[in-house]
MIDOSE-1310 file (N, C-alpha, C; in nm, 2 decimals, decimal comma, always signed):
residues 244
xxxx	-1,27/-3,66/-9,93/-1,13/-3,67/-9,96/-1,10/-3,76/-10,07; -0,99/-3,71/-10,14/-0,96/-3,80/-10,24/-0,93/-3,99/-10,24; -0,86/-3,99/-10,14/-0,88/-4,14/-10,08/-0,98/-4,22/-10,05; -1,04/-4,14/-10,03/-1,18/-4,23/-9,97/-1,29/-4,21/-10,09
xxxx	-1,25/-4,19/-10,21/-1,34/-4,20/-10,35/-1,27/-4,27/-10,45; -1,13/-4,31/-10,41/-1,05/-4,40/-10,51/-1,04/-4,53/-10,43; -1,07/-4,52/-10,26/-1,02/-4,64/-10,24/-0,86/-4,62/-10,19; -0,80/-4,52/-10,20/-0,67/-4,55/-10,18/-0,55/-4,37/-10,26
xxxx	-0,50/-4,35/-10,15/-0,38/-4,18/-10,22/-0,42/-4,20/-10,39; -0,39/-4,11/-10,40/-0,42/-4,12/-10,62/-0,27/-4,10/-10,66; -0,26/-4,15/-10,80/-0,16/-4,17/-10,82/-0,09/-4,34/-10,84; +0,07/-4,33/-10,84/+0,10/-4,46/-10,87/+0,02/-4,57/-10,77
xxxx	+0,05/-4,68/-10,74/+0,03/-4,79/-10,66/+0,15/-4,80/-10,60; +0,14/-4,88/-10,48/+0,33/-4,89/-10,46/+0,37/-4,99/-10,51; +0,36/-5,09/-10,58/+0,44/-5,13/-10,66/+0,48/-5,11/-10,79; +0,41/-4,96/-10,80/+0,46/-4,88/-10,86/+0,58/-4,80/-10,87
xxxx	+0,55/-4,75/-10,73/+0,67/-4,68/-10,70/+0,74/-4,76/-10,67; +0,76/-4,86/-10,56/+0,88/-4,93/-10,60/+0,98/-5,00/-10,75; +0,90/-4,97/-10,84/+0,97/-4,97/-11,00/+1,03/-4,84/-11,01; +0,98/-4,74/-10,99/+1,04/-4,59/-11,01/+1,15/-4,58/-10,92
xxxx	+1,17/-4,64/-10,79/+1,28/-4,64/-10,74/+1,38/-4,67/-10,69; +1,50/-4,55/-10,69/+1,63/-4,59/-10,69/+1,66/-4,70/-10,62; +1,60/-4,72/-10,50/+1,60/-4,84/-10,39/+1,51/-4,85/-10,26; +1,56/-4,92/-10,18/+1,38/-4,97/-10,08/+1,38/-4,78/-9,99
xxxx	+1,49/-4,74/-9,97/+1,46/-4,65/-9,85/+1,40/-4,55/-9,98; +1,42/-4,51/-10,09/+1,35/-4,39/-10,17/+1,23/-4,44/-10,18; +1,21/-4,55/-10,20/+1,02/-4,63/-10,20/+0,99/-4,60/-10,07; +1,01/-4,60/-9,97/+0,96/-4,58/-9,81/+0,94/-4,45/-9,80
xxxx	+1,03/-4,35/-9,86/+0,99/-4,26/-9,87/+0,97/-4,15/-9,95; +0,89/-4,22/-10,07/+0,82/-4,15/-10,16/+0,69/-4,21/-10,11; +0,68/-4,33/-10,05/+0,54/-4,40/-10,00/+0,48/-4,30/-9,89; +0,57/-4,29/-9,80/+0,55/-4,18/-9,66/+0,52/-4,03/-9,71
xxxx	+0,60/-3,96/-9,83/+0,53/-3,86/-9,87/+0,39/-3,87/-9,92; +0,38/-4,00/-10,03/+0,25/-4,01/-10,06/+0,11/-4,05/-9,99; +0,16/-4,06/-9,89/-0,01/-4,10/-9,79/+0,01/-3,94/-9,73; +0,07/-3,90/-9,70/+0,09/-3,76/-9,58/+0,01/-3,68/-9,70
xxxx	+0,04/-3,64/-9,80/+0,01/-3,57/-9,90/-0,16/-3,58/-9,94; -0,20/-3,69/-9,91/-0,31/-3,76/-9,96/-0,44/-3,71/-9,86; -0,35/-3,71/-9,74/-0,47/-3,71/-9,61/-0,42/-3,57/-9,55; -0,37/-3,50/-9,59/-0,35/-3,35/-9,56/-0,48/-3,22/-9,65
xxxx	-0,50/-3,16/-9,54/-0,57/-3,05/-9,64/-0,52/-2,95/-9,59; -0,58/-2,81/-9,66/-0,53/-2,69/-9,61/-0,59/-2,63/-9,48; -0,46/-2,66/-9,40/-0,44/-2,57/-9,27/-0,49/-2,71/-9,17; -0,50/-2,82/-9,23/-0,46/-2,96/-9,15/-0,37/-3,02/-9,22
xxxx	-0,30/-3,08/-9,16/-0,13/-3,16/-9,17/-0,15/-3,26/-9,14; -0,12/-3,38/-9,22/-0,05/-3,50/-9,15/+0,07/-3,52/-9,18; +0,15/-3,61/-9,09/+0,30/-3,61/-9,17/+0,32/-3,81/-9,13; +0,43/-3,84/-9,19/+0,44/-3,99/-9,21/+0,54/-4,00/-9,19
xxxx	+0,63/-4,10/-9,13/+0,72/-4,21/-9,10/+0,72/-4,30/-9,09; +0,86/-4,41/-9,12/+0,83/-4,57/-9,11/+0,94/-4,56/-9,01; +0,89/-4,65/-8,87/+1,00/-4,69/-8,79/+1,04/-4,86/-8,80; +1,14/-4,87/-8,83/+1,21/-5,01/-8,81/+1,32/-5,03/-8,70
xxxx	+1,24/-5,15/-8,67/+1,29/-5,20/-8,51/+1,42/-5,26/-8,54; +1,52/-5,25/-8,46/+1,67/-5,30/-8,45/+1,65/-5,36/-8,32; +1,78/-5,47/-8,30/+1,77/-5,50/-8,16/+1,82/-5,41/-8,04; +1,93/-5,29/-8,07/+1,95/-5,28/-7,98/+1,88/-5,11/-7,98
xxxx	+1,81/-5,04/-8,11/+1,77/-4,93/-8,10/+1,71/-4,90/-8,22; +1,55/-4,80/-8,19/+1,47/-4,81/-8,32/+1,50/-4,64/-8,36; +1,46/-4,68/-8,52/+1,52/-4,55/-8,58/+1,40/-4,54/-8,68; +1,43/-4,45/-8,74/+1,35/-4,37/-8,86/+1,39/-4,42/-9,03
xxxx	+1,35/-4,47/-9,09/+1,41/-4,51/-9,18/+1,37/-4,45/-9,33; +1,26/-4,39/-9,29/+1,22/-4,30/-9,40/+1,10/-4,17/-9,38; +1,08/-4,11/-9,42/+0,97/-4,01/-9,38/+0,91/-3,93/-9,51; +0,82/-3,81/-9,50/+0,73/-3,72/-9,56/+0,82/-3,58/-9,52
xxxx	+0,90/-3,55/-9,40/+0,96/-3,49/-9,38/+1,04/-3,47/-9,27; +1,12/-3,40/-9,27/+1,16/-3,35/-9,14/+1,12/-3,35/-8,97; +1,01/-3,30/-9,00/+0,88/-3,32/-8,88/+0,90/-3,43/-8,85; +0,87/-3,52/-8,94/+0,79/-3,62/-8,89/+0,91/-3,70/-8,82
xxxx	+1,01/-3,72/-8,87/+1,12/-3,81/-8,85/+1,17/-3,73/-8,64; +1,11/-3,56/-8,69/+1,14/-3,52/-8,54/+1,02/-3,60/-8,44; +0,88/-3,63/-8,48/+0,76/-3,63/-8,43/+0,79/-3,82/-8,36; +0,88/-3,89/-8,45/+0,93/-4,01/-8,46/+1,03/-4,04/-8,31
xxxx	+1,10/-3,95/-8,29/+1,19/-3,92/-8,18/+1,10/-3,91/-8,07; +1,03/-3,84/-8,06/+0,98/-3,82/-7,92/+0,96/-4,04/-7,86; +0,90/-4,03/-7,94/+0,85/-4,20/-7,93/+1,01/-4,27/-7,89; +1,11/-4,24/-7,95/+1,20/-4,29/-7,94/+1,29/-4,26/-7,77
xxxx	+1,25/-4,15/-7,76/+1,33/-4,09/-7,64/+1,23/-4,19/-7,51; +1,08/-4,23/-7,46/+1,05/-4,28/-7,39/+1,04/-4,41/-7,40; +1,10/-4,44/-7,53/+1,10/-4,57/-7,54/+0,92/-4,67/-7,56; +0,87/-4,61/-7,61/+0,72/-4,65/-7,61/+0,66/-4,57/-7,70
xxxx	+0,50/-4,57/-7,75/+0,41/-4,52/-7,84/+0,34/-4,63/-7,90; +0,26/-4,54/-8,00/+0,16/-4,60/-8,08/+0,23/-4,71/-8,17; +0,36/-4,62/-8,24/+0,43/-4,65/-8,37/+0,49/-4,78/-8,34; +0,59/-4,77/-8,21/+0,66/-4,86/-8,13/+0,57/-4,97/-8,11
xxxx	+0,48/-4,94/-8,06/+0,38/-5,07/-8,01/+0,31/-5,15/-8,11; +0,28/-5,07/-8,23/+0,25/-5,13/-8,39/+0,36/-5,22/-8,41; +0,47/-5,19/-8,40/+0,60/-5,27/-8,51/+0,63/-5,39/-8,39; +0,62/-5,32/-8,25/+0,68/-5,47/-8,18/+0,55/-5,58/-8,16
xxxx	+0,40/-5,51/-8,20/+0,31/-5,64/-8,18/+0,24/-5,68/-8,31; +0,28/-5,65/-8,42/+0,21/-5,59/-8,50/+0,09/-5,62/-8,57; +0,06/-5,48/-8,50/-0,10/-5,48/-8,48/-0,12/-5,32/-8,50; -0,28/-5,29/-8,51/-0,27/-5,13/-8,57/-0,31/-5,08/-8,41
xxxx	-0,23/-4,97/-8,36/-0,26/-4,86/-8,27/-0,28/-4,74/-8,32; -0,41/-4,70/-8,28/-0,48/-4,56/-8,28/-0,52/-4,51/-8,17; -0,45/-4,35/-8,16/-0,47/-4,24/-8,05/-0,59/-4,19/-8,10; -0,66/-4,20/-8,07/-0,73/-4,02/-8,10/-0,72/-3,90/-8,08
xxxx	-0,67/-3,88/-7,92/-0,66/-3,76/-7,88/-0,51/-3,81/-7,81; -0,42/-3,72/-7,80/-0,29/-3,75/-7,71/-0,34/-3,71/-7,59; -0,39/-3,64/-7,56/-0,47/-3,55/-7,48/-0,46/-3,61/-7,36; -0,57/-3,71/-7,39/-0,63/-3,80/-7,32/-0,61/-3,98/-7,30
xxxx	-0,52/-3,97/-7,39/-0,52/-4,13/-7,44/-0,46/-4,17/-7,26; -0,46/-4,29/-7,24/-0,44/-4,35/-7,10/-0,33/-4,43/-7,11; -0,29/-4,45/-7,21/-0,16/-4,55/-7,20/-0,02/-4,50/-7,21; +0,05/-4,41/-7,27/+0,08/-4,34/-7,24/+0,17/-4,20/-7,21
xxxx	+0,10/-4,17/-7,09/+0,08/-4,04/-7,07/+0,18/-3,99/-7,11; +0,31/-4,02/-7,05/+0,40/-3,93/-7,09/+0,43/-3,91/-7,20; +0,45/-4,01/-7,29/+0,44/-3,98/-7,41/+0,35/-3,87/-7,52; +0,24/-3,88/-7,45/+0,08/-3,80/-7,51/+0,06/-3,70/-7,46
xxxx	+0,16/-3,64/-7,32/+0,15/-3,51/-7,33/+0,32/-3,46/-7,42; +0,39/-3,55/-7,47/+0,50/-3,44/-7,53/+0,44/-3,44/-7,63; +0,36/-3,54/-7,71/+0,31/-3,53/-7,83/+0,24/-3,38/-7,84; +0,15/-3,39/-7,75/+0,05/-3,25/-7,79/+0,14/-3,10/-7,74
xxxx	+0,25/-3,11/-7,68/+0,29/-3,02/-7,70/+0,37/-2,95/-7,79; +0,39/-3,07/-7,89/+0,45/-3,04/-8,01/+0,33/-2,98/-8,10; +0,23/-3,01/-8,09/+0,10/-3,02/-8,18/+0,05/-3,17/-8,22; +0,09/-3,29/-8,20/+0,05/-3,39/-8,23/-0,11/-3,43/-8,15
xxxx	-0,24/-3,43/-8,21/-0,31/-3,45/-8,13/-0,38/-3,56/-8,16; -0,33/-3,64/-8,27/-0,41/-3,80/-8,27/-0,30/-3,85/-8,40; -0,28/-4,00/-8,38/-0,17/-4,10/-8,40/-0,18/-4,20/-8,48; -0,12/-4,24/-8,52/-0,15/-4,39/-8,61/-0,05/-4,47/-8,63
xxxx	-0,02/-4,61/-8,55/+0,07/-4,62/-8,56/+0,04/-4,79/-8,68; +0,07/-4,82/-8,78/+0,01/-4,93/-8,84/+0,15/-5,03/-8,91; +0,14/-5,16/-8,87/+0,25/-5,20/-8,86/+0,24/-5,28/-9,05; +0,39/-5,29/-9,06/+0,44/-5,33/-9,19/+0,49/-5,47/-9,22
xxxx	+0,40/-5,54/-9,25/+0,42/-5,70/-9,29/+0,52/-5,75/-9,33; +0,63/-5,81/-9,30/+0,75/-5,80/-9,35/+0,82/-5,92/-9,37; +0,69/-6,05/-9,30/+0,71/-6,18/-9,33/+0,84/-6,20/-9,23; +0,85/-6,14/-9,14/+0,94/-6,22/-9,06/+1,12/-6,14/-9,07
xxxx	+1,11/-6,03/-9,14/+1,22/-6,04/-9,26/+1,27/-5,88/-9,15; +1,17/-5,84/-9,10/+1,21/-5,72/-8,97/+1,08/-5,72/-8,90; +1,06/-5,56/-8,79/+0,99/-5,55/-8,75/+0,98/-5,40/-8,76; +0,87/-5,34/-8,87/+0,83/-5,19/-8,89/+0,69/-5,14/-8,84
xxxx	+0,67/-5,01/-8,90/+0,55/-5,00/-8,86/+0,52/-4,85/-8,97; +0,44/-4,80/-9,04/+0,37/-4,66/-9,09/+0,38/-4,56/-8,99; +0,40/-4,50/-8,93/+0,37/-4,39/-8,86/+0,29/-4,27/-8,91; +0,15/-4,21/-8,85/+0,13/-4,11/-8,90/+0,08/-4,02/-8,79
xxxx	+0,12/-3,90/-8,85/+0,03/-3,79/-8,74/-0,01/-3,69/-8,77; -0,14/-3,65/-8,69/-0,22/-3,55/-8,75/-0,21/-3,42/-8,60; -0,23/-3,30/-8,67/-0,27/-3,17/-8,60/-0,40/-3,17/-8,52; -0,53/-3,26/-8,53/-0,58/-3,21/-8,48/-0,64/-3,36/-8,42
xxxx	-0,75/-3,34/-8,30/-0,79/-3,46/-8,26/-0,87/-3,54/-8,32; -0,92/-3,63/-8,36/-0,99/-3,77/-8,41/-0,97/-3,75/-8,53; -0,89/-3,72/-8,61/-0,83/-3,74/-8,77/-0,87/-3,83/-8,85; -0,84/-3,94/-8,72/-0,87/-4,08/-8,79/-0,99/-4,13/-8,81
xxxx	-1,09/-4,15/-8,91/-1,22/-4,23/-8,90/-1,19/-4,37/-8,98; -1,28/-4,46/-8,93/-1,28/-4,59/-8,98/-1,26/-4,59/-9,12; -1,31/-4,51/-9,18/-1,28/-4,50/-9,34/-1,14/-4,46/-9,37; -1,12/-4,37/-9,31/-0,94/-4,30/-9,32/-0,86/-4,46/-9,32
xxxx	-0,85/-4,52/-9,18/-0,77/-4,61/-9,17/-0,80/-4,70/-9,19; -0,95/-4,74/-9,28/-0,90/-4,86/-9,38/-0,82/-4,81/-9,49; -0,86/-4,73/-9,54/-0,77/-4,66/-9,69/-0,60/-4,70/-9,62; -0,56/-4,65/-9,53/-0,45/-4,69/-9,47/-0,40/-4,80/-9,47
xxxx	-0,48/-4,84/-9,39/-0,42/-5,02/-9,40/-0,40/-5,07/-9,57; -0,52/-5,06/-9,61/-0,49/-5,11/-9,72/-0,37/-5,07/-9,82; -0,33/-4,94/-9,80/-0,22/-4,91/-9,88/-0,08/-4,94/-9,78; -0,05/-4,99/-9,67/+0,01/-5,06/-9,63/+0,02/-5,16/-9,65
xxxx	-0,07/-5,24/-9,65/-0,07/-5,40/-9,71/+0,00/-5,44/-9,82; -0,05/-5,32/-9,90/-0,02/-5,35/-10,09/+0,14/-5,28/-10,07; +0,15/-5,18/-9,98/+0,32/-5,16/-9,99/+0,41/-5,26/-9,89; +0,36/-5,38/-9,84/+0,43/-5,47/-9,72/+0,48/-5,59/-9,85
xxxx	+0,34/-5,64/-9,91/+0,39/-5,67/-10,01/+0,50/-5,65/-10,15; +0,49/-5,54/-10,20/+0,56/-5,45/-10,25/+0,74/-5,48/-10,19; +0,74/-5,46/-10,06/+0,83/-5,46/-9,96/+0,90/-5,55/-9,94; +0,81/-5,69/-9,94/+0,91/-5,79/-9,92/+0,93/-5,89/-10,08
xxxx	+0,86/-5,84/-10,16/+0,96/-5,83/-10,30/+1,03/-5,82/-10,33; +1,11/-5,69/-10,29/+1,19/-5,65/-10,29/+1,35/-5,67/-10,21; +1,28/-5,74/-10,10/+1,37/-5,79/-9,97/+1,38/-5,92/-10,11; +1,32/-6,01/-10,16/+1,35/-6,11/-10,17/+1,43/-6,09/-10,30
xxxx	+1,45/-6,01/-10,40/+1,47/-5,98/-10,52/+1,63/-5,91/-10,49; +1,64/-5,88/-10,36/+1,81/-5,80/-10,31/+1,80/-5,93/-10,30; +1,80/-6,01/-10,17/+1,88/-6,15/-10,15/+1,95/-6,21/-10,29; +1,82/-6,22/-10,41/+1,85/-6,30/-10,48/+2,00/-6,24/-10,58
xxxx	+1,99/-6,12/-10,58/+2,07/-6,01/-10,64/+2,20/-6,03/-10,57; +2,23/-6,06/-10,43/+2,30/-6,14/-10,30/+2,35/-6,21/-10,36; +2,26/-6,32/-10,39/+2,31/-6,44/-10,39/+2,39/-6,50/-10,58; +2,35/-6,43/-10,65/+2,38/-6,42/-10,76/+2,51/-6,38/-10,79
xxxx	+2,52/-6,24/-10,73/+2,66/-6,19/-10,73/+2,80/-6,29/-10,67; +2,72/-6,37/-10,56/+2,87/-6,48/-10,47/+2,82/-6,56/-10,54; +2,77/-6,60/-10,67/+2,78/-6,69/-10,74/+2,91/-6,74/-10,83; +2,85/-6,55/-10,91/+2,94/-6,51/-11,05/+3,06/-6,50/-10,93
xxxx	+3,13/-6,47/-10,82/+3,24/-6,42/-10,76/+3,30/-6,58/-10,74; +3,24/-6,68/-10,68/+3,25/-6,83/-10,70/+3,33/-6,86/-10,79; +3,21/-6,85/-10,91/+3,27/-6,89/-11,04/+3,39/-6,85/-11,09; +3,38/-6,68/-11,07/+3,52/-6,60/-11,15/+3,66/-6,69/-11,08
xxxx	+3,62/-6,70/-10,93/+3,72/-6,76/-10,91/+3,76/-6,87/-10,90; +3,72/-7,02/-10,93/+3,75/-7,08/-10,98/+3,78/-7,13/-11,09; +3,72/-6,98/-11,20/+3,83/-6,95/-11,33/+3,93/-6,96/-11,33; +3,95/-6,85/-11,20/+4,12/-6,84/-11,21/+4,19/-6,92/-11,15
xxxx	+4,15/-6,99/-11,11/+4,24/-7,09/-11,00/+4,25/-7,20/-11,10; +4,19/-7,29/-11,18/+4,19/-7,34/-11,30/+4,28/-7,30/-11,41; +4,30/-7,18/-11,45/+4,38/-7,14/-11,51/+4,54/-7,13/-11,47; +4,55/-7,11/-11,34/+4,67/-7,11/-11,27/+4,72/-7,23/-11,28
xxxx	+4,65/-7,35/-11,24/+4,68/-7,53/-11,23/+4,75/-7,50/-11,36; +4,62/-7,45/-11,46/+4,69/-7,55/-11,59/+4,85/-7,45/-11,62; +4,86/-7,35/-11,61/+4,97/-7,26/-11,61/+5,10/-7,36/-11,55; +5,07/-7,38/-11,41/+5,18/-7,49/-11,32/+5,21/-7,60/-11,39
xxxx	+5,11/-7,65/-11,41/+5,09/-7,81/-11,54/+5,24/-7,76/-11,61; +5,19/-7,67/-11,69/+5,32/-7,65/-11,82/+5,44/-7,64/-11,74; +5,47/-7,55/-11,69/+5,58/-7,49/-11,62/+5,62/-7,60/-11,49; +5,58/-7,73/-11,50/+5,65/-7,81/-11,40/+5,61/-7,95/-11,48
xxxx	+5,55/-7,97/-11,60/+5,55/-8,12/-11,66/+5,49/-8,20/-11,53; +5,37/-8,14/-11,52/+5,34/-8,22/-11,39/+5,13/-8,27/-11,43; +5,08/-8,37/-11,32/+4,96/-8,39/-11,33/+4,81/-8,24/-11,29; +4,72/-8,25/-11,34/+4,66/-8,13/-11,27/+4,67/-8,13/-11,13
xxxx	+4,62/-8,23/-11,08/+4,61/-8,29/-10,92/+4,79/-8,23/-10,83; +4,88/-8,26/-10,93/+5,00/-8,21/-10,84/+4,98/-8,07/-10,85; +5,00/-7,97/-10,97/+4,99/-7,84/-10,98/+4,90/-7,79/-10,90; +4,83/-7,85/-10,84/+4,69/-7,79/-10,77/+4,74/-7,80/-10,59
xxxx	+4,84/-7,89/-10,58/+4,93/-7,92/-10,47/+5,02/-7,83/-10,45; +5,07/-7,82/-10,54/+5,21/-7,71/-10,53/+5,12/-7,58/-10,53; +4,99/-7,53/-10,59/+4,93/-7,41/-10,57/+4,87/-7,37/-10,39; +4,83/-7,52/-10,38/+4,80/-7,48/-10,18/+4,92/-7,48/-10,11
xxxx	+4,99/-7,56/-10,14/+5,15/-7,55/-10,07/+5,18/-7,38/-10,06; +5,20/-7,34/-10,19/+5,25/-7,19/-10,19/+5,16/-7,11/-10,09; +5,05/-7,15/-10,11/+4,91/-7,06/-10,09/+4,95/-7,04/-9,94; +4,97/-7,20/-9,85/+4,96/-7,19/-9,75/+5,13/-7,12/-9,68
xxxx	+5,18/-7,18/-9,78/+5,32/-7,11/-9,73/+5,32/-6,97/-9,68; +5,30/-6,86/-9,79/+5,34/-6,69/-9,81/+5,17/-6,65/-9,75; +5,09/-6,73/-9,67/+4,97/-6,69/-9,61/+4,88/-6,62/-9,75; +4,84/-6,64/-9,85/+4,78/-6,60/-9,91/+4,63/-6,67/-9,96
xxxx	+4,51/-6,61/-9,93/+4,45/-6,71/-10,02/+4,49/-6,80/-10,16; +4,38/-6,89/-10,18/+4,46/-6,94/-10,31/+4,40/-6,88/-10,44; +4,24/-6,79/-10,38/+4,23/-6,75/-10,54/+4,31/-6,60/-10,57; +4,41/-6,54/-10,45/+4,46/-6,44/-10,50/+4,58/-6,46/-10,56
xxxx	+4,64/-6,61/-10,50/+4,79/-6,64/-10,54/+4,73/-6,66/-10,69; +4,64/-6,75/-10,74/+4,59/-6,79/-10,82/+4,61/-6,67/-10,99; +4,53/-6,54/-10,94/+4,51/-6,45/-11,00/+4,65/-6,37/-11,02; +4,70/-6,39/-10,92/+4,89/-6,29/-10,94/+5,00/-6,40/-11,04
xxxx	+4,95/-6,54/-11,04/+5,01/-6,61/-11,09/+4,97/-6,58/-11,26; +4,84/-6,59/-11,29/+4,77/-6,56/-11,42/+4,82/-6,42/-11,46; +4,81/-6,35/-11,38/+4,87/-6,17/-11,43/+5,02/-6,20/-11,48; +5,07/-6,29/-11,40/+5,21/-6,27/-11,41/+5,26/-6,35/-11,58
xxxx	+5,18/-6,42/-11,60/+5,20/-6,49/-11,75/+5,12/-6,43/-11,88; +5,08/-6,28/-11,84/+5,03/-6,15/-11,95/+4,94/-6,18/-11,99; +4,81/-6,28/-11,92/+4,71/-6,34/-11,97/+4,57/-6,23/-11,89; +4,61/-6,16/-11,80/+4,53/-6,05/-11,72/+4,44/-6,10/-11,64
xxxx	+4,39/-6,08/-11,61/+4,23/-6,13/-11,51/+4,13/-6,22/-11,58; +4,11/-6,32/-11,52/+4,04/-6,42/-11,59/+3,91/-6,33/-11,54; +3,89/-6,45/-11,70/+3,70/-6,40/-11,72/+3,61/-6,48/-11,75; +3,48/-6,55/-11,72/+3,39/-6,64/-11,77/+3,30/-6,59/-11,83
xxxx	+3,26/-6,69/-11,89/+3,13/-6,64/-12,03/+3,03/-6,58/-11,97; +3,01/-6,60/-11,80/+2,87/-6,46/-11,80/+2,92/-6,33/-11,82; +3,08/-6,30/-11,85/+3,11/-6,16/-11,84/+3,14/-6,11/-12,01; +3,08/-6,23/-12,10/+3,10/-6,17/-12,19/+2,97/-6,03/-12,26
């Protein structure tokens, strides 16, 4: 198989694809297409999903397809599996056979009645940041060999990392934005004082009194009174030099 002579699916890398994409759920699942794709052959199927743990209920957050995200439910409906037990310990679980697996059953016989007959549930490094996991599933029994699921892991790894780059790269994108919104608004609230200044021959410190006064009077914040005050003297919405 191709995997297992490159070392890893062919094609981009995922921090690859996370460059090509629109955002983290299109990288999850162009990642999930791209392993399913990899380790499928003709007239054997695997399919992929990522489950991420919530507190009060786990869900699907990206997939390879349809299937899979249906193949994802079963796990969901007994509240237990491979996938589940990956993301809440995380640690790698392998079925071989649903058949037979001992833990459990009920789960491993709806699996095989769907066609699911061996599992992979391999959890997603996330630095604390959630609790995921890879899901994969194959048609037929022992799918998985030691070589398969290292190729796995490792392209998990390199996509956990990938992963929480990008967790840290939104925060920062977060935190940037209530920066510039900070800033914008103590533009305007600045500009309002000095406005009051003129229009009452007064110190900044008083104008800045008479603006919480009002503020607190007519219930308004002060950077909105701020900003209706600035509109109102044909000066428009303040702006700071990162907007130039």
């Amino acid at each position: 198989m191709t995997e297992h002579q490159t070392g890893g699916p062919a094609g981009a890398s995922p921090h690859e694809l996370l460059l090509e994409s629109e955002d983290i759920a299109s990288f999850l699942d162009a990642l999930s297409g791209r392993i399913a794709q990899a380790l499928s052959t003709d007239g054997d199927e695997v399919w992929c999903a990522v489950t991420l743990l919530r507190p009060k209920r786990s869900s699907t957050v990206a997939s390879s397809s349809p299937a899979a995200e249906a193949l994802d439910e079963i796990q969901y409906h007994y509240g237990d599996g491979p996938c589940l037990t990956a993301s809440r310990e995380n640690r790698l679980v392998h079925v071989p056979d649903t058949r037979s697996d001992p833990r459990w059953p009920e789960y491993g016989r709806a699996a095989a009645a769907h066609g699911i007959l061996s599992a992979l549930g391999v959890p997603l490094d996330l630095a604390g940041e959630a609790s995921a996991a890879l899901d994969v599933y194959a048609d037929r029994p022992h799918k998985f060999d030691r070589a398969t699921i290292e190729v796995i892991q490792r392209e998990v790894a390199s996509a956990s990392s990938a992963l929480r780059l990008a967790v840290r790269m939104e925060k920062h994108r977060d935190a940037e934005a209530d920066l510039k919104a900070a800033m914008a608004s103590r533009t305007t609230i600045d500009l309002a004082v000095g406005i009051v200044m003129g229009q009452n021959r007064c110190t900044q410190e008083q104008a800045f009194d008479i603006l919480r006064s009002a503020s607190s009077h007519r219930n308004v914040k002060l950077r909105d009174l701020a900003a209706e005050l600035v509109a109102t003297v044909g000066q428009g919405p303040a702006t700071t030099h990162f907007d130039r």
